[in-house]
FIPARO-634721 format. One record per residue (C-alpha): residue in one letter; residue number from 1; x, z, y. Coordinates in Angstrom, 1 decimal, always signed. Layout:
REM residues N
 res   n     xx     zz     yy
   a NUM      X      Z      Y
...
This chain:
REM residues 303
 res   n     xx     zz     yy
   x   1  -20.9  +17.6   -9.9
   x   2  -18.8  +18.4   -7.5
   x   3  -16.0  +15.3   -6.3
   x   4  -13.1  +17.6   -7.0
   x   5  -14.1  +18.4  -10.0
   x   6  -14.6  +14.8  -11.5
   x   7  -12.0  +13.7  -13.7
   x   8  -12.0   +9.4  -14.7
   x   9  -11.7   +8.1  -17.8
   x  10   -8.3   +6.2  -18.3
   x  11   -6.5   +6.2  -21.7
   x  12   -2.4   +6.0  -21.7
   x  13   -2.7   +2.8  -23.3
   x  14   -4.6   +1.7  -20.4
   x  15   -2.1   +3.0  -17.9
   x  16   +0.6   +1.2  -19.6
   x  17   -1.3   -2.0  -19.7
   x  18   -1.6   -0.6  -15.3
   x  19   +2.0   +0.1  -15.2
   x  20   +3.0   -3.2  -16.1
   x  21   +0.7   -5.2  -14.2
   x  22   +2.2   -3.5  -11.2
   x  23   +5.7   -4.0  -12.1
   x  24   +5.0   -7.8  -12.5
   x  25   +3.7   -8.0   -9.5
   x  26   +6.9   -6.4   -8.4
   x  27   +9.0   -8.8  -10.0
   x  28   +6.8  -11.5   -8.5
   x  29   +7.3  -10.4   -4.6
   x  30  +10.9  -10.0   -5.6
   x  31  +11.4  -13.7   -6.3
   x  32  +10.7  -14.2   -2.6
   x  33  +13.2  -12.1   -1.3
   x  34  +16.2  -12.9   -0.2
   x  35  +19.4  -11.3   +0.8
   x  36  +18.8  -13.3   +4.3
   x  37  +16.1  -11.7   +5.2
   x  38  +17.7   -8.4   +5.2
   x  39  +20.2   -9.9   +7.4
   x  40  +18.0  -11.3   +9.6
   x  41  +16.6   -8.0  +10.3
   x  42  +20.4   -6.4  +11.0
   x  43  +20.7   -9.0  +13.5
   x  44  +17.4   -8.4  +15.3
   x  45  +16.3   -4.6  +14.3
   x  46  +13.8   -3.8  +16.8
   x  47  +11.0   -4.8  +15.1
   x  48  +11.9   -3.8  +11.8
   x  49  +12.3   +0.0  +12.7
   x  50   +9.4   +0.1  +14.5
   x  51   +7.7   -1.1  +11.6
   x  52   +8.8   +1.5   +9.1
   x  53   +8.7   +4.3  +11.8
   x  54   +4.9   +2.9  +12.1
   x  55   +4.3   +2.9   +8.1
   x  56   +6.5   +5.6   +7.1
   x  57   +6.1   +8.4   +9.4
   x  58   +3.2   +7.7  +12.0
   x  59   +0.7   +6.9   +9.6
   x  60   +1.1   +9.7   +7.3
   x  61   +1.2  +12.3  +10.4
   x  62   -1.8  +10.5  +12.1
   x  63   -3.6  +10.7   +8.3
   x  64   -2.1  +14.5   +8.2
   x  65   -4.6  +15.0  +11.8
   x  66   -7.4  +13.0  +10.4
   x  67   -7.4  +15.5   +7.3
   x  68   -7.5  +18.3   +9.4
   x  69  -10.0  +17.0  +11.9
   x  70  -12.7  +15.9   +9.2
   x  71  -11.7  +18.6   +6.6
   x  72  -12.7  +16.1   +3.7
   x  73  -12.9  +17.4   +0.1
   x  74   -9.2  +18.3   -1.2
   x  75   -9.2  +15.6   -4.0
   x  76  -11.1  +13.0   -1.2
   x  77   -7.5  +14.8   +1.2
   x  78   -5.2  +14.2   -1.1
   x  79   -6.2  +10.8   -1.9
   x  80   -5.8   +9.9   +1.9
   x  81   -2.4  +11.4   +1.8
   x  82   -1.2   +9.6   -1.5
   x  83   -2.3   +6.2   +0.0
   x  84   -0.5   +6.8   +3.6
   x  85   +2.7   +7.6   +1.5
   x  86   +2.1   +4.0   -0.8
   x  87   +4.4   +1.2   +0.9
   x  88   +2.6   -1.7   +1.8
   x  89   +0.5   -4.0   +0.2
   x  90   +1.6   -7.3   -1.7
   x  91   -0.9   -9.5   +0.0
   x  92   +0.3   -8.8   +3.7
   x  93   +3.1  -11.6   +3.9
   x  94   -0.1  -13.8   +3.1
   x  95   -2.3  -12.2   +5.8
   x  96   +0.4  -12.1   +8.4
   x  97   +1.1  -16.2   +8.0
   x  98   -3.2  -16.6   +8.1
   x  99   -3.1  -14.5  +11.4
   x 100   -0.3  -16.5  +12.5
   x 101   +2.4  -13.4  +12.7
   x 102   +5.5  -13.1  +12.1
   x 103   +5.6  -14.2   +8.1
   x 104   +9.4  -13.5   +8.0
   x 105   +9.6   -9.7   +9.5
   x 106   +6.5   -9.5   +7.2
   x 107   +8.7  -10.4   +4.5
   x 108  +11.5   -8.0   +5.3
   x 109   +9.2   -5.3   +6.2
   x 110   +7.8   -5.7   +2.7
   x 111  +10.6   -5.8   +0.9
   x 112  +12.5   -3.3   +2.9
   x 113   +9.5   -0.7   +2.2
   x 114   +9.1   -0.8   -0.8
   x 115  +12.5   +0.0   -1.6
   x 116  +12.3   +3.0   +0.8
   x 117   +9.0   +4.1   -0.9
   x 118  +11.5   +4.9   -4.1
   x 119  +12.5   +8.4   -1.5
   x 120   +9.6   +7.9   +1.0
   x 121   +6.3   +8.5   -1.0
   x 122   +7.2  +11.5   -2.6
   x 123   +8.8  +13.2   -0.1
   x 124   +5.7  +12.1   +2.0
   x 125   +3.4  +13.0   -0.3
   x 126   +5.0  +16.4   -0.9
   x 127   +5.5  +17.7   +2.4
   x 128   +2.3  +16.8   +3.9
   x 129   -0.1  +17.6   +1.1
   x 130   +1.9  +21.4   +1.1
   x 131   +1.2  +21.4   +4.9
   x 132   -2.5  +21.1   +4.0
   x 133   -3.9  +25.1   +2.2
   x 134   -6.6  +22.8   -0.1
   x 135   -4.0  +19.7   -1.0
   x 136   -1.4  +22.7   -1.8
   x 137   -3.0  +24.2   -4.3
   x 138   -3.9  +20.9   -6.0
   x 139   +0.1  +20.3   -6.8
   x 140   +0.4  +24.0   -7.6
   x 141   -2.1  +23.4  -10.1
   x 142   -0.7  +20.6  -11.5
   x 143   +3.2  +21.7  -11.0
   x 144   +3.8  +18.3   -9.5
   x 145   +7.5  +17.2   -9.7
   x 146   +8.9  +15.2   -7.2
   x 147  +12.1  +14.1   -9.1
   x 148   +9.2  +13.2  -11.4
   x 149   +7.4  +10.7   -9.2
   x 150  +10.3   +9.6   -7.8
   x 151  +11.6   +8.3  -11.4
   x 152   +8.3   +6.7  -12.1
   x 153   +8.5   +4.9   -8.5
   x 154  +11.9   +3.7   -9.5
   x 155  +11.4   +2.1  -12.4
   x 156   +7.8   +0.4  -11.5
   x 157   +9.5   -0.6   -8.4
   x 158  +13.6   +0.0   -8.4
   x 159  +13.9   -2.3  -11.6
   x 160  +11.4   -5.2  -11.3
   x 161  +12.8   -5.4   -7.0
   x 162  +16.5   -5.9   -8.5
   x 163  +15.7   -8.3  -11.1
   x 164  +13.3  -10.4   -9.0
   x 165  +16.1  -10.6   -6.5
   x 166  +19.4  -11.4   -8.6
   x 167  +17.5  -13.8  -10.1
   x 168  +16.1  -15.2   -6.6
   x 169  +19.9  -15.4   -5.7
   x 170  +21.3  -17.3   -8.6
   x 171  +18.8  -19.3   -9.7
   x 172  +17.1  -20.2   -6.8
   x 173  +15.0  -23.3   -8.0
   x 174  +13.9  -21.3  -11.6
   x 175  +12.7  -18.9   -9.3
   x 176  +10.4  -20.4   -6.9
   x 177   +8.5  -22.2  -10.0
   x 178   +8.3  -18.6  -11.7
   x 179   +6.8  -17.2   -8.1
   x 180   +3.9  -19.7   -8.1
   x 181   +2.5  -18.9  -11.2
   x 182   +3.5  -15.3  -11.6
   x 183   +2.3  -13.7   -8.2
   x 184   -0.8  -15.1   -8.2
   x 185   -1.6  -14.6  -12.1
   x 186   -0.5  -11.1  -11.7
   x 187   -2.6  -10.2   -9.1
   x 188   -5.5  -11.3  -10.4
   x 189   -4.7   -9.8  -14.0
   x 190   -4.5   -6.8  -12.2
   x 191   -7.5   -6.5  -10.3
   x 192   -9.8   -7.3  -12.7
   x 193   -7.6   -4.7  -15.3
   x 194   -8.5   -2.0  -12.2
   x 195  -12.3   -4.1  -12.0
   x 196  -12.9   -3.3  -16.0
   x 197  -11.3   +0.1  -15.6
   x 198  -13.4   +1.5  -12.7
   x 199  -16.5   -0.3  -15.0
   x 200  -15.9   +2.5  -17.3
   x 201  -16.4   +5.0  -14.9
   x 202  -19.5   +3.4  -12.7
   x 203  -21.4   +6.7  -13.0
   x 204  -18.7   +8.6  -11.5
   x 205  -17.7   +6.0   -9.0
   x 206  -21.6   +5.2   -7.9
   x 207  -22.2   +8.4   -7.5
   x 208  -19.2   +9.2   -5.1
   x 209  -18.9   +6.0   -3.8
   x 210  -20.4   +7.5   -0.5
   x 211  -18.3  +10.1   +0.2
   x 212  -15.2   +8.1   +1.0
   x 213  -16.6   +4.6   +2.3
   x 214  -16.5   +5.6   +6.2
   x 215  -13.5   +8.0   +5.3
   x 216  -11.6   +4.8   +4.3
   x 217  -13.0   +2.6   +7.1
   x 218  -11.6   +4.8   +9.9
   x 219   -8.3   +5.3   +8.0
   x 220   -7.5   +2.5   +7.4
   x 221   -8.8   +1.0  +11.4
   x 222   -6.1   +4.1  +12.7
   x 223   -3.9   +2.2  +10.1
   x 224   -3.9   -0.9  +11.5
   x 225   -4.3   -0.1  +15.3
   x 226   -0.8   +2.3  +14.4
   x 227   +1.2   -0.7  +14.2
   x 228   -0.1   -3.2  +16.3
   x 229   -0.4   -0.4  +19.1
   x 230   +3.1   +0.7  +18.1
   x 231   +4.6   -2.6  +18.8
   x 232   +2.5   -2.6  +21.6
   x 233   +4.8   +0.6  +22.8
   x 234   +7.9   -1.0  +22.1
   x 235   +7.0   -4.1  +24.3
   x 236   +7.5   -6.5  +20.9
   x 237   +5.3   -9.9  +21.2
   x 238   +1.9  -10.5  +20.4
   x 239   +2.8  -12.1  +16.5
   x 240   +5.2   -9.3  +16.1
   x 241   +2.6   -6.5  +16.9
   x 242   +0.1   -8.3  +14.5
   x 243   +2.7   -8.3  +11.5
   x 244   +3.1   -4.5  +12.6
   x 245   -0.5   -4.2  +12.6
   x 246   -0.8   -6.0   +9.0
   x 247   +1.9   -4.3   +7.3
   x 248   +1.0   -0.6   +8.3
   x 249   -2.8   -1.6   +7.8
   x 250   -2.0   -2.8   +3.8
   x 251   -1.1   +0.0   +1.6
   x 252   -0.3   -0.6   -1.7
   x 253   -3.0   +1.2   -3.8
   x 254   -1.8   +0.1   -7.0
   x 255   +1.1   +2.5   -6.8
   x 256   -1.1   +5.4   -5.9
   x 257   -3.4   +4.9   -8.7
   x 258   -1.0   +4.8  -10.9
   x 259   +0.2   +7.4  -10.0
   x 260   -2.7   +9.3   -9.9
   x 261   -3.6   +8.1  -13.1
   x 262   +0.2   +9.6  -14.2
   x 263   +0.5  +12.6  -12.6
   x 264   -3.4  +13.7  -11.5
   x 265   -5.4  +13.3  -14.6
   x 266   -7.3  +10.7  -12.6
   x 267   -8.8  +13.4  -10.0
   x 268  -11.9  +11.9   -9.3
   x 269  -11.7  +12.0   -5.4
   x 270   -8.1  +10.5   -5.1
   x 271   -8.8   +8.0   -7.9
   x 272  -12.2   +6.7   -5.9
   x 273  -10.3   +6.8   -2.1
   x 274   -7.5   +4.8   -3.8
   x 275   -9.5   +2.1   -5.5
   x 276  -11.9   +1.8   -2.8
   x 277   -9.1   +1.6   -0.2
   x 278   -8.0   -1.5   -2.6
   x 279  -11.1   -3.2   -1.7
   x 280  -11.7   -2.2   +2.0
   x 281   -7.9   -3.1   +2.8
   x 282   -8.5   -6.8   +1.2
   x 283  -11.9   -6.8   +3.3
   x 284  -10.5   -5.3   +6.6
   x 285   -7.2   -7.6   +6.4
   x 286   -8.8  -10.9   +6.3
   x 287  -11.3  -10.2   +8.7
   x 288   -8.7   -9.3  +11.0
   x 289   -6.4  -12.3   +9.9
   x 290   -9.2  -15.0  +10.4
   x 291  -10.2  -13.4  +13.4
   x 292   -6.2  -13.7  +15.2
   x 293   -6.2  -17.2  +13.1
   x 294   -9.4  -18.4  +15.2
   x 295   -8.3  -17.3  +18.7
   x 296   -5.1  -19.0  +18.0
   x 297   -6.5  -22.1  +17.4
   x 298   -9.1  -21.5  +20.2
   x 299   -6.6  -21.1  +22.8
   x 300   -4.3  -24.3  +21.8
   x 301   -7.0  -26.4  +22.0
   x 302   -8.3  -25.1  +25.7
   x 303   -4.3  -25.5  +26.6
């Protein structure tokens, strides 16, 4: 059977049970935001922008020329294109401080993105999947709405971001002892939720598991050397440019299968690039981390 035409199994109460993982997870990276950090990055902005020009824009154009130059299946395409339009990932603040970045841009960046993936992934997702004939006819066929996705993004996102926050602000102490136990409970809920999930589909996922693992490799490599390369450009330091690296490198999959759960019927070549870029990004991220961690630690004690 033919990638494209593969379809998972995922009940609606199964992606309720999905959506509300994610927006406790949500809630949880919330508590550790503060209005600060957004003033922080006011004050110093350099970095910032060319961290959401890296995530935002470059890497869904550079994904947008990696479709085009490997001419993948349309589902396997779009999947690619949904991912590049995710914000990033809710483990990179903990990979940037292993690779000894810049924790607090990391911080910013995070929480900065993922309020601009409220707009950004749509509008991403629409315009470059129309740019592409075989991802074009996918949302033709299944009359995609924008407005739509946005409203989904808003309230898995828009909602849990503003209540983690106000309370971060007021009750600052409440807070941090909520944050301990609910980011790291959430996350694990919610990979082995996606781990049980994906068990119910192993036939499908075995037997497709091939067609996407180097797809996802070099994506997500041009991922990562986009924003350390990037910062490279813009002459930022070496922790900066690994934060850039990080961030742009550790999309946050969740979102894009739930939304291809929502909106996609669970198209069996998205669903499989998403959940596979899960893992790889987890893999890929702390390989790189240790690896910056290391040398660090090398060169202080040759100093």
């Amino acid at each position: 059977m033919s990638i494209d035409s593969v379809r998972l199994n995922f009940s609606e109460s199964s992606l309720q049970v999905l959506n509300f993982c994610l927006a406790v997870i949500m809630f949880g990276i919330a508590l550790d935001i503060k209005w600060d950090d957004f003033r922080k990055v006011f004050a110093a902005p350099r970095a910032a922008i060319v961290g959401i020009i890296s995530q935002f824009l470059l890497l869904p154009f550079l994904t947008f020329c990696l479709v085009w130059l490997i001419k993948p299946a349309p589902s396997i395409a779009l999947g690619m294109i949904l991912v590049a339009a995710c914000p990033g990932g809710n483990i990179s603040n903990f990979m940037t401080h292993l690779a000894r970045g810049n924790t607090a841009l990391s911080v910013s960046l995070t929480s900065i993105g993922t309020m601009l993936a409220i707009v950004s992934t749509p509008l991403n997702l629409q315009l470059w999947a129309n740019l592409y004939p075989p991802t074009a006819a996918i949302l033709t066929d299944v009359s995609l709405d924008p407005w739509d996705v946005f409203k989904t993004i808003a309230i898995l996102i828009g909602i849990p971001l503003m209540l983690g926050m106000t309370l971060s602000q007021h009750y600052p102490v409440i807070s941090q002892k909520i944050s301990k136990k609910v980011k790291p409970l959430s996350i694990l809920i919610f990979v082995a939720f996606v781990v049980i999930a994906f068990t119910n589909n192993i036939d499908a996922f075995m037997e497709h598991i091939h067609h996407v693992v180097l797809i996802v490799f070099f994506h997500n490599l041009i991922a990562l050397l986009t924003g350390y390369h990037a910062g490279k450009i813009a002459s930022l330091p070496l922790e900066t440019r690994k934060t850039l690296a990080i961030e742009t490198g550790i999309q946050n999959s969740g979102l894009g299968l739930i939304l291809i759960f929502g909106f996609f019927n669970g198209l069996g070549g998205m669903a499989i690039v998403a959940a596979w870029w899960g893992i790889w990004h987890i893999i890929s991220g702390l390989l790189l981390a240790s690896y910056w961690s290391r040398k660090m630690a090398t060169a202080s004690q040759s100093a």
